[in-house]
C-alpha positions in Angstrom: -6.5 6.2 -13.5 -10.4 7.2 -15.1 -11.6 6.9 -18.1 -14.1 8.8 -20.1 -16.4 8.2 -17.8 -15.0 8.7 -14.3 -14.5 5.0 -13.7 -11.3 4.1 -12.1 -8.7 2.2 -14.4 -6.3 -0.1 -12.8 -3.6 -2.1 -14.6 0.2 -3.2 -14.7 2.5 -0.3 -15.5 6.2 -0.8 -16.9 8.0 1.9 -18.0 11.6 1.0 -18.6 11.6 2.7 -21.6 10.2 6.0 -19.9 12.9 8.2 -20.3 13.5 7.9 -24.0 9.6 8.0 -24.5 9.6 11.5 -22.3 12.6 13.1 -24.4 13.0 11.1 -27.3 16.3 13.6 -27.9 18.2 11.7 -24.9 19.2 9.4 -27.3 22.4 11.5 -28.6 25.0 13.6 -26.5 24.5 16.6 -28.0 20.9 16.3 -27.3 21.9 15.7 -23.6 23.6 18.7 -23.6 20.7 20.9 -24.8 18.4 19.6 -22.4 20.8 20.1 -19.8 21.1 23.5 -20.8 17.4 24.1 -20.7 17.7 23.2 -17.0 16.8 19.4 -17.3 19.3 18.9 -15.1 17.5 16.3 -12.2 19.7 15.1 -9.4 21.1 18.2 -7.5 24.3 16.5 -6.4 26.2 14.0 -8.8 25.6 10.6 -8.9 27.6 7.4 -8.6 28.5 5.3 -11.7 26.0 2.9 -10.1 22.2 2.0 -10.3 21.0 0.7 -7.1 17.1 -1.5 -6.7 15.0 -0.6 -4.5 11.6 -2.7 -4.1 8.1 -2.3 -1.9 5.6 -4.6 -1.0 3.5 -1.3 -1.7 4.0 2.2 -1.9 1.0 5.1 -1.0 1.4 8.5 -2.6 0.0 11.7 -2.8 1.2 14.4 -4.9 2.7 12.3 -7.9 4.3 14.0 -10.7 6.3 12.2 -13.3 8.6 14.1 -16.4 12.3 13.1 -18.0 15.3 14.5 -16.9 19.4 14.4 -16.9 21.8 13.2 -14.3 25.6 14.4 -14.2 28.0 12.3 -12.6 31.5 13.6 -11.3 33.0 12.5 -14.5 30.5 15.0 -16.2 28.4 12.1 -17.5 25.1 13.0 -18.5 22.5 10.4 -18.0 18.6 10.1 -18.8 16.3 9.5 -16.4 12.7 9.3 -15.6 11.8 11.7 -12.8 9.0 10.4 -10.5 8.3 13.1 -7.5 5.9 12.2 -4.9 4.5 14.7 -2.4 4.3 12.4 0.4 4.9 8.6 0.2 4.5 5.7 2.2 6.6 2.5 1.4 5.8 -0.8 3.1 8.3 -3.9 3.3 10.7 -1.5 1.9 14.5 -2.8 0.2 17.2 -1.3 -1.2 20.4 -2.8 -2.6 23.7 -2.3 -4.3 26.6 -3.9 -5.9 29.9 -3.0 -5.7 32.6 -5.4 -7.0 35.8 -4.6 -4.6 38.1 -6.7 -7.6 39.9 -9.7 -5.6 37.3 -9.4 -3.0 34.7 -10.1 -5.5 30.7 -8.6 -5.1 29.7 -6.5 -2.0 26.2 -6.1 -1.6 24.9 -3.1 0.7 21.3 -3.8 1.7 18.9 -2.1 3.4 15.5 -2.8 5.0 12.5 -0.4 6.2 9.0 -0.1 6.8 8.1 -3.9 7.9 5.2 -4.9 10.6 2.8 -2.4 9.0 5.0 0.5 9.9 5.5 2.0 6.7 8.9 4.2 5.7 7.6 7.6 4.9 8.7 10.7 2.9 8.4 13.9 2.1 9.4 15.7 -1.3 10.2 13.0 -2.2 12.5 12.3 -5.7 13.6 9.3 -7.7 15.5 9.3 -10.7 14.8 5.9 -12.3 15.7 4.0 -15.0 13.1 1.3 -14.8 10.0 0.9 -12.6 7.4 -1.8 -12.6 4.6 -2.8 -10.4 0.9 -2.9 -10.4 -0.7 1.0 -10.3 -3.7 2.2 -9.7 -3.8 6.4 -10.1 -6.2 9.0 -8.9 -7.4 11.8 -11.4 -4.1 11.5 -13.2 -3.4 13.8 -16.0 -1.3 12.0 -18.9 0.6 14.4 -21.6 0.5 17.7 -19.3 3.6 20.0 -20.4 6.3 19.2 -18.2 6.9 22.6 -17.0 3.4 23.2 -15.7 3.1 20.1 -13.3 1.6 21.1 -9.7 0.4 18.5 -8.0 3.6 17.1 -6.7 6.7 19.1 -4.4 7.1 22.4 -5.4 9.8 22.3 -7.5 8.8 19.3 -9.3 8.8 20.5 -13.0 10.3 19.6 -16.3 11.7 21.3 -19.4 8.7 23.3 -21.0 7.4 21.1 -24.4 8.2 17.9 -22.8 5.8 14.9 -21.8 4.8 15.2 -18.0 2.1 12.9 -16.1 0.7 14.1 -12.5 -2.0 12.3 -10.6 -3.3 12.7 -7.1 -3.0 9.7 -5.3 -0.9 6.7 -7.0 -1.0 3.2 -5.1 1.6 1.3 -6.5 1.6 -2.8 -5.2 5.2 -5.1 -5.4 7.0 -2.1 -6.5 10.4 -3.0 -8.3 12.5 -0.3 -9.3 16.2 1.1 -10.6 17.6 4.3 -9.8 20.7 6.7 -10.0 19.6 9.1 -7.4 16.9 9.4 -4.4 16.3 12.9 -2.5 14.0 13.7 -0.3 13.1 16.9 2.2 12.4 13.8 4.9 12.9 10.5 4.8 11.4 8.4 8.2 12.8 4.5 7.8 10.9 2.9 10.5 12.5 -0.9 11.4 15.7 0.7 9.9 18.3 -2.9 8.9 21.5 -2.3 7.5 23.7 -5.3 6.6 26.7 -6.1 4.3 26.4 -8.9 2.3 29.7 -10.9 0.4 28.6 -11.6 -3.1 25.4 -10.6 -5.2 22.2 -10.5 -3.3 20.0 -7.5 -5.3 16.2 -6.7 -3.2 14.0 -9.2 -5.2 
């Protein structure tokens, strides 16, 4: 990030609350529904009942766009999210994990590791629906308040419902990346060192 004059800003960024600050109207159904209606509808398949972590020793992108939106799950649940679209990304020391509890056989954990020994996972049109995200972020001629529906600097069809809060920046570096999510999409995804491993009981990426 720059302020006033040009210099770049770094600092710690946590935005669990970035949905309901992006469309403060998620907070009630009918709301929701509106929004949905409006064509805030994020995910293009629906999701699980289930968040999943996913965490990065760092994360490279450019093209980074960032506006609220709605999931629907099969059940026709809608759910707010913060959509964070990234032109092209680079994740190193990439994890991602999620619960499931199987009843008598207690917690599953499905774990996945990428990008390790400098060989970063990379993608393309790349899109995250979160529900938190933390880590310490350093942006490049970032644009903070933009109208949702007139973001361009990340994938092409990375817009929001007109009148909402948007943010798009150029570059974002993002270092120990820790984040929750109801849906991932991306036009490519390359996961370089690709581990997959099922793990008895409750072992989330730290």
């Amino acid at each position: 990030m720059k302020d006033a004059q040009g210099r770049q800003v770094t600092g710690r960024v946590r935005w669990r609350k970035f949905a309901v600050l992006a469309v403060p109207g998620f907070a009630a159904t009918a709301a929701l529904a509106v929004a949905l209606a409006q064509g805030a509808l994020a995910a293009s398949f629906a999701v699980s009942g289930q968040e999943f972590k996913v965490t990065a020793e760092r994360l490279d992108g450019d093209g980074f766009v960032q506006y609220g939106g709605v999931d629907r799950t099969v059940r026709k649940e809608l759910v707010p999210v913060a959509v964070t679209a990234i032109g092209h990304a680079k994740l190193y020391g990439m994890c991602q994990s999620v619960v499931t509890h199987l009843g008598p056989l207690g917690d599953i954990t499905l774990k996945l590791h990428a990008g390790g020994g400098g060989k970063p996972a990379e993608a393309t049109d790349l899109f995250v629906d979160a529900t938190q995200l933390s880590g310490d972020a350093t942006f490049d001629d970032i644009q903070i308040g933009q109208d949702a529906s007139t973001l361009s600097k990340g994938p092409k069809t990375a817009q929001g419902m007109q009148d909402a809060f948007g943010q798009q920046s150029t570059h974002v570096s993002i270092t120990g990346l820790h984040q929750t999510a109801r849906a991932t999409n991306a036009g490519k995804f390359t996961l370089a060192g690709l581990s997959l491993n099922l793990v008895k009981g409750s072992d989330e990426c730290k």
